[in-house]
DOMARMAR-104384 format. One line per field, with one value per residue (C-alpha): residue number from 1; x, y, z. Coordinates in Angstrom, 3 decimals, always signed. Example, Ala and Ser with C-alpha at 12.3 -4.5 7.8 and 13.67 -1.06 7.14 Angstrom:
% DOMARMAR-104384
seq: [1  2]
x: [+12.300  +13.670]
y: [-4.500  -1.060]
z: [+7.800  +7.140]
% end
This chain:
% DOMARMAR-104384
seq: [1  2  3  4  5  6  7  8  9  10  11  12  13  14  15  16  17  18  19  20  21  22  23  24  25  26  27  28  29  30  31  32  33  34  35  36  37  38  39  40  41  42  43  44  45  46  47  48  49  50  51  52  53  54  55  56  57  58  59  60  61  62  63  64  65  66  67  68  69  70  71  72  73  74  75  76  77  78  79  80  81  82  83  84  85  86  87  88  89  90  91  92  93  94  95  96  97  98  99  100  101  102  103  104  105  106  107  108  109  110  111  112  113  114  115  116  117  118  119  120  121  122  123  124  125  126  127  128  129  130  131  132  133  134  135  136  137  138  139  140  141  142  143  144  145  146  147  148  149  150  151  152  153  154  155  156  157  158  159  160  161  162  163  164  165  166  167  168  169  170  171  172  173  174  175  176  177  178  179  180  181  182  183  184  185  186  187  188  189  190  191  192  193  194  195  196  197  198  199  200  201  202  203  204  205  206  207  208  209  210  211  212  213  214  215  216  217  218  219  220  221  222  223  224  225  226  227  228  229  230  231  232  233  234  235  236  237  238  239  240  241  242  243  244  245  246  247  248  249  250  251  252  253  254  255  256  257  258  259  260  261  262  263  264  265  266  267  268  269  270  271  272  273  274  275  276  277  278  279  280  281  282  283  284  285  286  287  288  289  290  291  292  293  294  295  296  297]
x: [+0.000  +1.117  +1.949  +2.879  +3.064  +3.372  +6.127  +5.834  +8.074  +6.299  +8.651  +5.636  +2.621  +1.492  +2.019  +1.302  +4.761  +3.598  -0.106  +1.405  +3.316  +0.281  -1.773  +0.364  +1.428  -2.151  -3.680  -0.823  -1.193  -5.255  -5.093  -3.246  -5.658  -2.914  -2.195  -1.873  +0.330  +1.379  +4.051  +5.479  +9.195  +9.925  +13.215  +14.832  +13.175  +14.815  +13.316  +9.429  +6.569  +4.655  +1.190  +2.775  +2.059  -1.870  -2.129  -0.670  -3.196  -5.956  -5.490  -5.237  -8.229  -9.548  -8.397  -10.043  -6.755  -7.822  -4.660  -5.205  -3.790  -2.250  -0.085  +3.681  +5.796  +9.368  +10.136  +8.428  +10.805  +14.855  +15.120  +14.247  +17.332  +19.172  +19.352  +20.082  +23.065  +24.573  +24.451  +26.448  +29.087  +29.196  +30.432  +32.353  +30.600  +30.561  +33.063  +32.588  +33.779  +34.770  +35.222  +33.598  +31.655  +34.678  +37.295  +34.665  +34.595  +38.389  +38.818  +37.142  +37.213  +35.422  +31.753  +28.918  +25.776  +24.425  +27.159  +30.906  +31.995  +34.102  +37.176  +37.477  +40.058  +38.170  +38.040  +41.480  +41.626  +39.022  +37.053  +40.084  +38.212  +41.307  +41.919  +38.920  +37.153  +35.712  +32.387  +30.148  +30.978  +28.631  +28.556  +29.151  +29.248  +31.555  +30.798  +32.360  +33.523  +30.737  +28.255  +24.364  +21.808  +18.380  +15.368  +13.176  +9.299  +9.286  +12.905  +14.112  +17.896  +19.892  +23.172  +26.173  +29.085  +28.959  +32.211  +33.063  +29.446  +28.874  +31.729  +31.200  +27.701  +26.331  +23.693  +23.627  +24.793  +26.924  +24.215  +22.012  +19.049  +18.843  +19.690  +17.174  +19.110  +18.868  +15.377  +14.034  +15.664  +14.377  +10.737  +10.168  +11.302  +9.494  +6.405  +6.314  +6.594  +7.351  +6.620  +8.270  +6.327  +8.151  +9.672  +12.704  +14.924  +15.209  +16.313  +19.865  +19.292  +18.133  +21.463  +22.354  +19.248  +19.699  +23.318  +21.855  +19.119  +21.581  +23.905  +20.988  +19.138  +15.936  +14.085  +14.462  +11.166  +10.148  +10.803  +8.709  +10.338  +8.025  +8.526  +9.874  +6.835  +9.390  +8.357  +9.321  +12.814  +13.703  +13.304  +11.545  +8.628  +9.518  +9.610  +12.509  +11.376  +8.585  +5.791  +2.613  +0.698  -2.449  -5.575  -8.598  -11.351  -9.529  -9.495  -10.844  -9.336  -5.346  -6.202  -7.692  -3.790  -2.211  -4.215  -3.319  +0.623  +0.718  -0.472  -4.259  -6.749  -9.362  -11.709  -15.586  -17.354  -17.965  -20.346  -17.314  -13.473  -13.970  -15.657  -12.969  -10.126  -12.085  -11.971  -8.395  -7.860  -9.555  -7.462  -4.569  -0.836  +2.045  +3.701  +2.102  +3.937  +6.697  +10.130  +10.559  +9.869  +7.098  +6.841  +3.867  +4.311]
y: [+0.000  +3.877  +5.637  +8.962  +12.393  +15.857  +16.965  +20.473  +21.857  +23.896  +27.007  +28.984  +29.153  +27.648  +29.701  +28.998  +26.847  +24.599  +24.081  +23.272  +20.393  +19.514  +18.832  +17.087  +14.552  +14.412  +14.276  +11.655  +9.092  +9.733  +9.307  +5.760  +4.593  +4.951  +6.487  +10.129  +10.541  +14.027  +14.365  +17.176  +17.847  +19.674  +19.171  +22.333  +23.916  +27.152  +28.038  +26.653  +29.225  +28.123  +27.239  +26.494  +22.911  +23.159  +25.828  +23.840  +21.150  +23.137  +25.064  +21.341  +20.301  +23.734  +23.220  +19.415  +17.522  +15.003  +12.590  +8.784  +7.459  +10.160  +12.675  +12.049  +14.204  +14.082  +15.377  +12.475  +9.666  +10.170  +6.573  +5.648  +8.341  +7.059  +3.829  +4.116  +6.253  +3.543  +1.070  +3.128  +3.624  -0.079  -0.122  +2.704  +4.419  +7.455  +10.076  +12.299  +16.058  +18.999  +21.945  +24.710  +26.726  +29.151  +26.014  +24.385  +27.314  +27.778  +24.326  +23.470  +21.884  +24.465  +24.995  +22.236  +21.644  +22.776  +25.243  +24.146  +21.119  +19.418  +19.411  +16.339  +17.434  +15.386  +12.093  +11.908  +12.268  +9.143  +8.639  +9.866  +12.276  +13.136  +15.812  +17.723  +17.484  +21.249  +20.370  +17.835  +16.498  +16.627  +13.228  +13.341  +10.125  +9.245  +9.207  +7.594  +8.186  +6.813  +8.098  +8.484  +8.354  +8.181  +9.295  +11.779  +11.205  +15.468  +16.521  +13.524  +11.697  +12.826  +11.793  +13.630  +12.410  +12.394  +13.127  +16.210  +17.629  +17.750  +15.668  +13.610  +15.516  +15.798  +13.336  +14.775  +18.281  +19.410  +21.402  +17.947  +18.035  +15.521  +16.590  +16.391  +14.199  +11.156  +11.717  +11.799  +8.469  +6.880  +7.777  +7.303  +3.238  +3.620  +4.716  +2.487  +5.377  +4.505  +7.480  +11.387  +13.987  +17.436  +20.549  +21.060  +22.758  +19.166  +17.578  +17.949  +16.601  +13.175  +11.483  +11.802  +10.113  +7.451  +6.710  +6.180  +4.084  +2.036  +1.676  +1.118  -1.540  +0.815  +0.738  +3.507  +5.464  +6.772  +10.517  +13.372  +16.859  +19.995  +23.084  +25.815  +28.898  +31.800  +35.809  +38.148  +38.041  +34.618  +34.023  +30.573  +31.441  +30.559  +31.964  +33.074  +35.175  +36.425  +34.367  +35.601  +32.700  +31.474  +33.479  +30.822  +33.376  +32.453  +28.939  +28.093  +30.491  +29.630  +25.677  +26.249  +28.274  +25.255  +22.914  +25.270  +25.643  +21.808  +21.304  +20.248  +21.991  +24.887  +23.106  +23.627  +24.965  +23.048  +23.271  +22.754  +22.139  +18.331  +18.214  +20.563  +17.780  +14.723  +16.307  +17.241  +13.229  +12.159  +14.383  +14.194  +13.270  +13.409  +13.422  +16.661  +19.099  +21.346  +20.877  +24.657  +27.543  +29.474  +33.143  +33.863  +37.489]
z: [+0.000  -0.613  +2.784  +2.138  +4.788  +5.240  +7.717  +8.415  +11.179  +14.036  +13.355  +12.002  +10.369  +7.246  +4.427  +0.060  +0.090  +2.285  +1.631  -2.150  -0.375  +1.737  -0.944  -3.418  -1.124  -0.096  -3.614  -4.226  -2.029  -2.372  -5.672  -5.228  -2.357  +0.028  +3.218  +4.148  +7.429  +9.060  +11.262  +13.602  +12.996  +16.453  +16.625  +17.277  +20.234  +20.016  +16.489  +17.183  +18.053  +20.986  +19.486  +15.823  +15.680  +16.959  +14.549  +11.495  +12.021  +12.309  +9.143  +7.453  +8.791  +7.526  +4.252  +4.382  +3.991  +6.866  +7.713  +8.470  +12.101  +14.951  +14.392  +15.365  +17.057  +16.135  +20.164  +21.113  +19.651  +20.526  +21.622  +18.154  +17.053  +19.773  +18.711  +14.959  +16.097  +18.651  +15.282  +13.456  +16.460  +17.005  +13.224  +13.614  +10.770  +13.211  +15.141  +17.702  +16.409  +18.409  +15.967  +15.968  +13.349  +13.132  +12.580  +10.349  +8.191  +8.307  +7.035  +4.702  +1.978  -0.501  -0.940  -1.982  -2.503  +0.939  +2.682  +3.322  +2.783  +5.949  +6.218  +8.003  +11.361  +13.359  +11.392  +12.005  +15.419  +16.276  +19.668  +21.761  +23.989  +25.660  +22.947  +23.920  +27.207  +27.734  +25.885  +24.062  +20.840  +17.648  +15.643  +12.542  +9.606  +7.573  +3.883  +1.006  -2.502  -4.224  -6.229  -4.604  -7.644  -7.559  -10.025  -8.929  -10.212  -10.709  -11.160  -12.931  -12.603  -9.964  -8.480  -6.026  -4.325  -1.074  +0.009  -2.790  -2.757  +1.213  +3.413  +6.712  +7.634  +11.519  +12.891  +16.284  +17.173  +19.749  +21.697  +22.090  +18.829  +16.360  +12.825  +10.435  +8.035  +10.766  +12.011  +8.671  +7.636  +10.895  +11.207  +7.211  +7.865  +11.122  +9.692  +6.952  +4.228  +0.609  -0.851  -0.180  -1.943  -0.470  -1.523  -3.758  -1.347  -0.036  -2.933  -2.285  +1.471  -0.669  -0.996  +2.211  +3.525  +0.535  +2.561  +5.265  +4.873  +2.667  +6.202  +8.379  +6.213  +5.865  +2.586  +0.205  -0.438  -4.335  -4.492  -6.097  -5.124  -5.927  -7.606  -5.318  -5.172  -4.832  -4.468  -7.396  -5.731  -6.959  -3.344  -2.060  -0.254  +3.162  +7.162  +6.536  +3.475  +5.543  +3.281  +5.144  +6.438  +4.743  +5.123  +5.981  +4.518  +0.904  +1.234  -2.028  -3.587  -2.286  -2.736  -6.541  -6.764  -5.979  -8.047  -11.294  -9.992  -9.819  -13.130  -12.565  -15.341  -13.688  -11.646  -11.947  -9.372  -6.254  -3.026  -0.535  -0.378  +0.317  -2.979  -4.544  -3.447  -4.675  -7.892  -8.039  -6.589  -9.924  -12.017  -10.195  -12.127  -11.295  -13.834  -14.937  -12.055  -13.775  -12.181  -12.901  -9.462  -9.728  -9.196  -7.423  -6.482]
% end
C-alpha cells in the first residue's frame, strides 16, 4: 500500500509553500488509495513558536486535507534516534567532532551543494576524547567516494558524491538536537513510508538520507520533489522570506492556486473544499507538475 506524509516543522505558520506540499502529497497518495500521514518535525526547540504545531493542524483540517492514524511528534521519539546512532558507532561508521563553526569554516574543503563542505580534522583524530574534554561532541558520519543516484518522479535523474558535494555531515549536534538528516531516515522506515512527496529545497538533502538508509538496512522510499513557489525576488517562499501565512477566509481560492501551480486543469465549481479535493484526486498526475519555481508574487 502507498503511505505517504506531510512533515511540516512547528517554526511557524502555514504559508502557500507549504499548503502546495500539503496537498500534493495528499492528492498523491489519495489518488493511489494509500495512506496520508502528518508528522510534527519539532526538533529544534529554540526556532518553534509556541502554538505552531496546533495551529498547522488546524489550518489542514480547515483546508479538508484530513490525515489517516495520529499525528507524530518528532520530540516524542529520541530513543528511536538514539538507537540508529549507537548502530552506526558499534560499526564505527561514526566520530565524535569537536570543531567549531569558526574552525569548520576555516577548514574546509570548498563549498557544496548545501554550505561548506568538511574538512574532516576530526576524522582523524578518532574517539580519543582526551583531545577535547571542555564540551560535548557533535557526531558526525563518515561518507564515502561513491556516487548516490536516484530518479526523482518530478525533477528527474539525480546523483552527487557524497564526500566532494557535502563531506562527513552531523547526525547529532553538539548542543544535544537531532539533525534532520537522521530523524528523517528513521521515522520514514518507522512509519512504513514509501513514498516522499516534499519541496525542492530538499532535494539535495536526498542522498544523504539514501546513505543512510543504505547503512541502516531501511528501505528507500520513491521521491517526487516539488517546484519551489518563490516571491518576485527569486526568493523561495519561506519563514525566513517572511511568506505571510495562509488566510482561511480564501481557502478556495489559495487551494484552486495550488491545483493550477501543480499542473491540474481549472476546476468547476464546487459546493465545498472536500468536494474541490475529490476532484483534483480524480485528475490528479504526477507526472504533470513542472520541475521549474514558480513566481507567485
Amino acid at each position: 500500500m502507498y503511505v505517504g506524509r506531510f512533515a511540516p516543522s512547528p517554526t511557524g505558520l502555514l504559508h502557500i509553500g507549504s499548503l502546495l506540499t500539503a496537498v500534493a502529497s495528499y492528492l498523491d497518495a489519495r489518488s493511489r488509495h494509500g495512506r496520508w500521514l502528518v508528522r510534527m518535525e519539532d526538533l529544534d526547540p529554540p526556532r518553534e513558536k509556541p502554538g505552531a504545531s496546533a495551529a498547522i493542524l488546524a489550518t489542514l483540517e480547515a483546508f479538508a486535507l484530513h490525515w489517516d492514524g495520529e499525528v507524530v511528534y518528532q520530540s516524542k521519539r529520541h530513543h528511536l534516534y538514539a538507537a540508529a546512532l549507537a548502530q552506526l558507532r558499534a560499526r564505527e561508521l561514526v566520530y565524535p567532532c569537536y570543531c567549531s563553526r569558526k574552525t569548520v569554516h576555516a577548514q574546509a574543503q570548498g563549498m557544496g551543494v548545501d554550505g561548506v563542505v568538511y574538512g574532516g580534522r576530526c576524522a582523524l583524530l578518532g574517539t580519543d576524547k582526551r583531545l577535547c574534554t571542555d564540551k560535548a561532541p557533535a557526531w558526525r558520519l563518515r561518507v564515502g567516494t561513491e556516487l548516490i543516484s536516484f530518479f526523482d518522479a518530478v525533477q528527474g535523474w539525480q546523483q552527487q558524491c557524497l564526500n566532494t558535494d557535502v563531506g562527513d555531515f552531523v547526525l547529532l549536534r553538539a548542543d544535544g538536537f537531532w539533525a534532520y538528516q537522521l530523524a528523517v531516515v528513521v521515522d520514514d522506515a518507522a512509519q512504513g513510508i514509501n513514498h516522499v512527496v516534499r519541496g525542492q529545497d530538499l532535494l539535495v538533502s536526498t542522498p544523504r538520507q539514501i546513505y543512510l538508509q543504505q547503512l541502516l538496512g531501511l528501505p528507500q522510499p520513491s521521491y517526487a520533489h516539488l517546484p519551489l513557489l518563490t516571491n518576485a525576488l527569486g526568493q523561495k517562499w519561506s519563514k525566513q522570506t517572511q511568506a505571510p501565512a495562509l488566510d482561511l477566509r480564501r481557502r478556495e481560492t489559495l487551494l484552486r492556486q495550488v491545483l493550477v501551480y501543480l499542473g491540474l486543469p481549472q476546476a468547476p465549481q464546487v459546493d465545498n473544499l472536500a468536494d474541490l479535493l475529490d476532484w483534483a484526486v480524480q485528475h490528479w498526475q504526477l507526472g504533470l507538475v513542472s520541475p521549474q519555481a514558480i513566481v507567485t508574487a
